[in-house]
C-alpha positions as CSV (number, residue, x, y, z in Angstrom):
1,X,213.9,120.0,144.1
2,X,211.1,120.7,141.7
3,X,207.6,119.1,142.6
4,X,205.9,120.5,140.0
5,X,204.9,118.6,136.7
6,X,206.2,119.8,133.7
7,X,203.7,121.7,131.0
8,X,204.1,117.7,129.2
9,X,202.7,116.2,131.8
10,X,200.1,118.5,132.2
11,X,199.2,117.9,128.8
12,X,198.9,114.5,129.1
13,X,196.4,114.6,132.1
14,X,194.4,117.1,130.3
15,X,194.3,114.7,127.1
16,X,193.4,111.6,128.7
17,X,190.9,112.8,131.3
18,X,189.3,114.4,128.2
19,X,189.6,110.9,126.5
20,X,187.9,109.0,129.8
21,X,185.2,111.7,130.7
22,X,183.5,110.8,126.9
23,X,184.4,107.2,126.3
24,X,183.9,105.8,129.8
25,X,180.4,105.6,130.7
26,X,178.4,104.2,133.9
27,X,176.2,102.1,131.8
28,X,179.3,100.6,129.6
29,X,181.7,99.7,132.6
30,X,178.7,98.3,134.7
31,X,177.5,96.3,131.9
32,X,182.0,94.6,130.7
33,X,181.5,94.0,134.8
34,X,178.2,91.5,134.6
35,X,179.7,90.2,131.6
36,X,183.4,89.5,132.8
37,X,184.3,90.6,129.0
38,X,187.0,92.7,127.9
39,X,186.5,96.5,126.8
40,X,187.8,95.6,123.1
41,X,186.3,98.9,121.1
42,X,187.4,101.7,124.0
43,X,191.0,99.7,124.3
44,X,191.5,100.0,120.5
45,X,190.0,104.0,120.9
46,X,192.5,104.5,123.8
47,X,195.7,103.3,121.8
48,X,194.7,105.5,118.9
49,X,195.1,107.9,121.4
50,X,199.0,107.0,122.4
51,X,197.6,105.7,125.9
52,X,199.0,102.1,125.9
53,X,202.5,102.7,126.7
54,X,203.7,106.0,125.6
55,X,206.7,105.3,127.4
56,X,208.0,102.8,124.3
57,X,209.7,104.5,121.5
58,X,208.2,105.5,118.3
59,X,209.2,102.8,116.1
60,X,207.9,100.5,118.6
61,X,204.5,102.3,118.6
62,X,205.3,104.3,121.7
63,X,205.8,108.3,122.3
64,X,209.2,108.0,122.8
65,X,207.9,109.9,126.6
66,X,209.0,109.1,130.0
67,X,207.8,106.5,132.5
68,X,206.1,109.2,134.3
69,X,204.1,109.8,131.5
70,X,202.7,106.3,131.3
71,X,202.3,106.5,135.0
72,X,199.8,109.8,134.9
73,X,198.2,107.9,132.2
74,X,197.2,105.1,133.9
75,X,196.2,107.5,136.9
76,X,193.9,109.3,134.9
77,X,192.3,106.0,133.0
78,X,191.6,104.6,136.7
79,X,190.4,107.8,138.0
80,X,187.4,108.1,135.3
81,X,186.4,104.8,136.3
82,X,188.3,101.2,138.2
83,X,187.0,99.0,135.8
84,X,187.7,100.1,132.4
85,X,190.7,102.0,133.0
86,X,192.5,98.4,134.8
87,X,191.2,96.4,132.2
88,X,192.9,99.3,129.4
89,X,196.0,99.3,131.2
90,X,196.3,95.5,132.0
91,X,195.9,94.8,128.5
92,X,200.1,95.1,127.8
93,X,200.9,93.2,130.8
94,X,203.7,90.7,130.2
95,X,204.5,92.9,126.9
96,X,207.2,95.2,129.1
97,X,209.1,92.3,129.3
98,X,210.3,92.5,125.6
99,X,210.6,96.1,125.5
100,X,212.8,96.1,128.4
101,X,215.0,92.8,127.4
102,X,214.3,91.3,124.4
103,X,216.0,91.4,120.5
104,X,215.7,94.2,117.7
105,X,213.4,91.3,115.9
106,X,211.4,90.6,118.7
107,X,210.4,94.0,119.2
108,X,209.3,94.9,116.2
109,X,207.4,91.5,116.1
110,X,205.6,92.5,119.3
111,X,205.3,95.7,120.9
112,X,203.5,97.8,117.9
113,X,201.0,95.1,117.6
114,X,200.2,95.7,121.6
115,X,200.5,99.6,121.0
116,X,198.1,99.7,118.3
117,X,195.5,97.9,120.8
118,X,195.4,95.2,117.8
119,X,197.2,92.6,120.4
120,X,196.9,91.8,124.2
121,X,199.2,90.2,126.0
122,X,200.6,88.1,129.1
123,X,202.9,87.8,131.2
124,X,203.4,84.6,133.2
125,X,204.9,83.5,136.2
126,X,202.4,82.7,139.2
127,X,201.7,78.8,139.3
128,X,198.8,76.7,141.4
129,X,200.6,75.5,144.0
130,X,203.8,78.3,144.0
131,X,201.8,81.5,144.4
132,X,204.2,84.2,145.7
133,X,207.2,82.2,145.2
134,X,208.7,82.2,141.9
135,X,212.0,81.0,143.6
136,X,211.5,77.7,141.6
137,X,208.7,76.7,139.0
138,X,206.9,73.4,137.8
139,X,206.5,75.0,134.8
140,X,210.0,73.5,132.5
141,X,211.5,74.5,129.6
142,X,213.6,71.9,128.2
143,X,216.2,72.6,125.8
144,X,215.8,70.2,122.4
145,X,217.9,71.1,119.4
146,X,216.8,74.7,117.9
147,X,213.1,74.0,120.4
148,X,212.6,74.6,124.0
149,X,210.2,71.6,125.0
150,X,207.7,73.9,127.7
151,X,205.3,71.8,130.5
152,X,203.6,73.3,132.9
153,X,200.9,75.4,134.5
154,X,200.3,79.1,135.1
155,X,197.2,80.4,136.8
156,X,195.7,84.3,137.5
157,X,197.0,85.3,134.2
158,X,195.9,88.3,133.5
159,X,194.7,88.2,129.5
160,X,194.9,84.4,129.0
161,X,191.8,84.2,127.4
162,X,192.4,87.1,124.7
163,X,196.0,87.6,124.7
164,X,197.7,86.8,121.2
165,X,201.1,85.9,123.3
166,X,202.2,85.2,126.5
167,X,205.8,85.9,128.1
168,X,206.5,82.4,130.0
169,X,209.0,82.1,133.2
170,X,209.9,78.7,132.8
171,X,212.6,76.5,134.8
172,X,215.1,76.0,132.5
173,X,218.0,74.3,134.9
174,X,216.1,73.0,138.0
175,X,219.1,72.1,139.9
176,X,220.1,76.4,140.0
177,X,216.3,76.8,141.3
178,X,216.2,80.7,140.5
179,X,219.2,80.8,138.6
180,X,218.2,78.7,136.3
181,X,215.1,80.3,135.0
182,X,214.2,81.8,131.4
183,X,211.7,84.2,129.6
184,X,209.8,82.4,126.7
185,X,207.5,83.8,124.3
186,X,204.8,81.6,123.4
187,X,202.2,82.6,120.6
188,X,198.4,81.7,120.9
189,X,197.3,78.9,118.4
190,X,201.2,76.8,119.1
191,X,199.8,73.1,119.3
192,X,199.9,71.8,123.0
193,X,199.3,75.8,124.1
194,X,196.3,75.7,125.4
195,X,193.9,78.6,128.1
196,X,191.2,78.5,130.0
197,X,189.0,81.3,131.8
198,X,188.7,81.8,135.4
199,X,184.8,83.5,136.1
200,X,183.6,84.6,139.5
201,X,186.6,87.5,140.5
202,X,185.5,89.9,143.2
203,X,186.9,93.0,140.8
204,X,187.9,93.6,138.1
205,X,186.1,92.0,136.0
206,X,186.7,93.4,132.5
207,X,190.2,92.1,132.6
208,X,189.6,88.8,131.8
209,X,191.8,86.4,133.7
210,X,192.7,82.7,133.6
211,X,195.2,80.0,133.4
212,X,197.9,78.9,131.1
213,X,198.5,75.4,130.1
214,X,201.4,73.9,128.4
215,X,201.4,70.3,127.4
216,X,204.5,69.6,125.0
217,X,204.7,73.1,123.5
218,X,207.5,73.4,121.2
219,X,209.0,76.9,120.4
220,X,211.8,77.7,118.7
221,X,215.0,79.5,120.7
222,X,214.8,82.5,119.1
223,X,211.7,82.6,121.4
224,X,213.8,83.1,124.6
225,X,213.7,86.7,125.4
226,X,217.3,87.7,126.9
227,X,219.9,85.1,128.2
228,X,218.9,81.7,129.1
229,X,218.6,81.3,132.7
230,X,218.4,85.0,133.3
231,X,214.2,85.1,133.4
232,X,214.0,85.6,137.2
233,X,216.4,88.7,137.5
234,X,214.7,90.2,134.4
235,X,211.1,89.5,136.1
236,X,212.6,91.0,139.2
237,X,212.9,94.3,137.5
238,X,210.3,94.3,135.5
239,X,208.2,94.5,138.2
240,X,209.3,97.7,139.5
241,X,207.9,99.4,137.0
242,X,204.4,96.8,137.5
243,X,204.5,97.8,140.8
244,X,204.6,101.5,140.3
245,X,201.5,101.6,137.4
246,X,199.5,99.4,140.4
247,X,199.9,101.8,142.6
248,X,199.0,104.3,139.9
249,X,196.0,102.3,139.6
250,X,195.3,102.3,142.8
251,X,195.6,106.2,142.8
252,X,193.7,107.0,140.5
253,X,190.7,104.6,141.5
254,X,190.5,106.2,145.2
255,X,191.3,109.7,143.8
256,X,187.6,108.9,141.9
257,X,186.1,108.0,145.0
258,X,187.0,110.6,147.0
259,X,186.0,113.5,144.2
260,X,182.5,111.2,144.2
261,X,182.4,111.2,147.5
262,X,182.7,115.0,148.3
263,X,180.3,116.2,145.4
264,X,177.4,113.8,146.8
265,X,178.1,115.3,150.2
266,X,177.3,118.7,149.0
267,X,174.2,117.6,147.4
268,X,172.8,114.9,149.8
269,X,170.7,116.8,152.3
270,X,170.1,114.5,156.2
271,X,168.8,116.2,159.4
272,X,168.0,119.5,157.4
273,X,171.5,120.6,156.4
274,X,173.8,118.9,153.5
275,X,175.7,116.2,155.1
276,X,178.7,118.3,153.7
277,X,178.7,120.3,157.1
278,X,178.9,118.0,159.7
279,X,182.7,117.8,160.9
280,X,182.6,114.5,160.9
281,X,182.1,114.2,157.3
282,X,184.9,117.1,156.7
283,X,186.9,115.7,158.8
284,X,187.0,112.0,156.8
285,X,187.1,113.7,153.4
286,X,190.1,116.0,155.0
287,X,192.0,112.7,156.2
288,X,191.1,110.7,152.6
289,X,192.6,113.9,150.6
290,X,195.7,113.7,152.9
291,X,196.1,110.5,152.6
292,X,196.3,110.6,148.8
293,X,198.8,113.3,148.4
294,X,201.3,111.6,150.8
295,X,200.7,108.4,148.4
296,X,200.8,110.7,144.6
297,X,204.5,112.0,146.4
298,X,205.5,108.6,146.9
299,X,204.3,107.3,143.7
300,X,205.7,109.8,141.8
301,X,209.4,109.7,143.6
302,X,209.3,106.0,142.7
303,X,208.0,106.5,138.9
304,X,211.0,108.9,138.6
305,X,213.7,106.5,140.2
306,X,212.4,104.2,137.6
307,X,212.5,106.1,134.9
308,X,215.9,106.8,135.4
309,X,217.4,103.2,135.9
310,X,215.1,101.1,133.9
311,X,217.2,100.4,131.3
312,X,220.4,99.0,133.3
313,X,221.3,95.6,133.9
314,X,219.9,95.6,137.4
315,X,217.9,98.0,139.1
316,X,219.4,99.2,142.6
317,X,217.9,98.1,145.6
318,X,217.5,101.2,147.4
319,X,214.8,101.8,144.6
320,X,213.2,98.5,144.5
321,X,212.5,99.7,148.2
322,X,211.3,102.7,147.2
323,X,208.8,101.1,144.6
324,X,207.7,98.3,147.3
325,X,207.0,101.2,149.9
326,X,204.8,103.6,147.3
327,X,203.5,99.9,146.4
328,X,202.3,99.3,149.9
329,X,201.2,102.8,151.3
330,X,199.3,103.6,148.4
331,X,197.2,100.6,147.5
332,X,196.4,100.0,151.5
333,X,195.9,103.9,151.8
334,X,193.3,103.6,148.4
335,X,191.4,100.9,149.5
336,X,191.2,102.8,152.9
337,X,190.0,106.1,151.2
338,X,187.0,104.2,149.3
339,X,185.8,103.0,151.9
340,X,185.3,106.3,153.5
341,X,183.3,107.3,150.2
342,X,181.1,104.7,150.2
343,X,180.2,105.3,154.0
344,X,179.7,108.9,152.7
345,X,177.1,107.5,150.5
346,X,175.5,105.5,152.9
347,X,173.0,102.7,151.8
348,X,173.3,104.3,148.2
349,X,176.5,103.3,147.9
350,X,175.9,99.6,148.2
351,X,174.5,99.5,145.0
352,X,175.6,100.1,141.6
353,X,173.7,103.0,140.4
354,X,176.5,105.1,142.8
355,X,179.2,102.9,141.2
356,X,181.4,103.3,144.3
357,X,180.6,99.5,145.0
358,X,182.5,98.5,141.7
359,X,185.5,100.8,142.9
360,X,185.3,99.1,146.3
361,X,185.3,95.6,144.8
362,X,188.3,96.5,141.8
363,X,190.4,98.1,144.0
364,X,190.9,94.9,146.2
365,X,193.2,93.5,143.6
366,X,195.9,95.9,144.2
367,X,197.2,95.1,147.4
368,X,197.6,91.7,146.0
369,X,198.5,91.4,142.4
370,X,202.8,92.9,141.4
371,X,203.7,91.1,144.7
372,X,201.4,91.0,148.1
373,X,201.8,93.9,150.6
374,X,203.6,91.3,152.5
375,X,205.8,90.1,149.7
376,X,206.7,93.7,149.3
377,X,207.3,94.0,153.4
378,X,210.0,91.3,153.0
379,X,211.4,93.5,150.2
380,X,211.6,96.7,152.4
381,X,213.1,94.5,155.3
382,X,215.5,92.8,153.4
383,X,216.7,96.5,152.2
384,X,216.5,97.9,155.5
385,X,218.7,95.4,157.6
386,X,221.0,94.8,155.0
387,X,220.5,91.7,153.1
């Protein structure tokens, strides 16, 4: 059992925490967060860089790396700073999706494009009145010669404003509920395609979110990504490897905070001494820094089990558990640790200037977003007692 990273790896966090440190400034992230706009000229500058998914392989505009690789990427983007590092990595979301189980032609439509940072993407499954449960959809995909017919309704989509494509779950046979659901890409500009933009998030706000609406799309059938009916097992798994980048996210956000936290209380000076010498603040920064390592072990053991099964069929259950657990300590563990930084930073850190007020409002999203912390309980139960 070896826990240390290889020289690779090292590499990588060297490369991209060199990347963030110059691109990511205070003034730019506060400024994409008042304006609920997407980072376009650092997202293009960080895929010049291989950072938007290294994991893919070359001829899809990838590194040809490991998952882990992407995973310490991510980590470092979100550690520099919550707001442009999500909306960076967010950027591919639904994209996976064809990497992991689409065609030879539908890949090398796709995924460069989204590598290169020219595209964005979407991936779509959440509905208005569904929420958590994907189990069966309103949104139908109705099979009409060489066209799939799609109607329906998506909503919290992450990209829909900006993304050049969108991977749909539609219900393709509602009488098999989850059986009978299908993966559809759908391209921007496809008549009856239409997206709005939902303003007001609490967080993350230079990932600009919104809905989805199909009114008598048409898309041809070469469109379906993988077998027909198929969609939900293939978003099943595809979200193990969501749910570990989250938690990456969620990481690297409170791994920030905390290294904030503990330089401003070896500066601030209260009651004649740096506040860095009263126990009580050692002993919170000591818990925080605990915290986060028993969280970087679990993400890490989940990134790897991941890794190594993401290209089957099905991945097992034992490590769908094992992604739902890193899933839930660590993104209820971050959120934790920054709150303890901004009570370092008293009153300051209420306002922006600190910017541990934007971490505290981005890092919200990830105990809800790649399945709820209860959504993910059920999964560990449902392991656990044998289901």
């Amino acid at each position: 059992m070896d826990f240390e990273i290889s020289k690779e790896h090292k590499l990588t966090i060297e490369v991209v925490r060199s990347f963030a440190e110059k691109e990511f400034k205070p003034e730019i992230a506060r400024k994409y967060d008042r304006e609920e706009r997407f980072p376009w000229e650092i997202h293009r500058k960080a895929a010049q860089q291989g950072f938007v998914r290294p994991h893919w392989r070359e001829e899809y505009g990838g590194q040809g790396a490991d998952f882990i690789t992407t995973v310490l990427v991510v980590e470092e983007l979100c550690r520099a700073d919550s707001t442009l590092g999500q909306a960076i990595h967010t950027a591919q979301f639904g994209s996976e999706l064809i990497n992991m189980y689409g065609n030879e032609e539908q890949k090398r439509k796709y995924l460069p494009k989204i590598a290169s940072g020219e595209w964005t993407s979407s991936g779509a499954a959440t509905e208005p009145a569904r929420g958590s449960d994907i189990t069966m959809l309103d949104t139908t995909a109705q099979r009409n010669g060489n066209y799939y017919i799609i109607n329906g309704r998506k909503t919290f989509i992450s990209n829909a404003p900006i993304s050049q494509f969108a991977v749909v779950l539609c219900q393709t046979n509602p009488q098999l509920k989850h059986r009978g659901q299908s993966l559809i890409i759908v391209e921007r500009g496809t008549p009856g395609y239409e997206t709005t933009t939902l303003h007001g998030k609490l967080g993350i706000r230079a990932s600009e979110t919104g809905e989805l609406i199909f009114n008598n799309v048409k898309v041809p059938v070469e469109n379906l990504v993988g077998q027909e009916n198929q969609g939900f097992y293939y978003f099943l798994n595809f979200l193990n490897l969501g749910r570990v980048e989250v938690s990456a996210e969620a990481l690297g956000m409170a791994q920030g905070a905390l290294e904030r936290a503990l330089s401003y209380a070896k500066e601030r000076v209260c009651f004649g001494q740096k506040i860095i010498n009263f126990q009580v603040w050692q002993h919170r920064l000591v818990d925080a820094a605990t915290q986060l390592e028993a969280a970087r072990l679990l993400v890490y053991r989940a990134a790897y089990y991941v890794d190594k099964y993401r290209n089957q069929p099905r991945i097992p259950p034992e490590v769908t558990s094992m992604v739902s657990m890193a899933k839930i300590f660590t993104t209820r563990t971050a959120i934790h640790v920054i709150d303890e930084a901004l009570q370092v930073f008293g009153g300051y850190g209420y306002f922006e200037e600190f910017d541990i007020e934007r971490r505290y409002r981005d890092i919200r999203i990830t105990d809800i977003y790649e399945g709820t912390t209860e959504i993910n309980r059920n999964i560990v139960a449902s392991y656990l007692i044998g289901k």
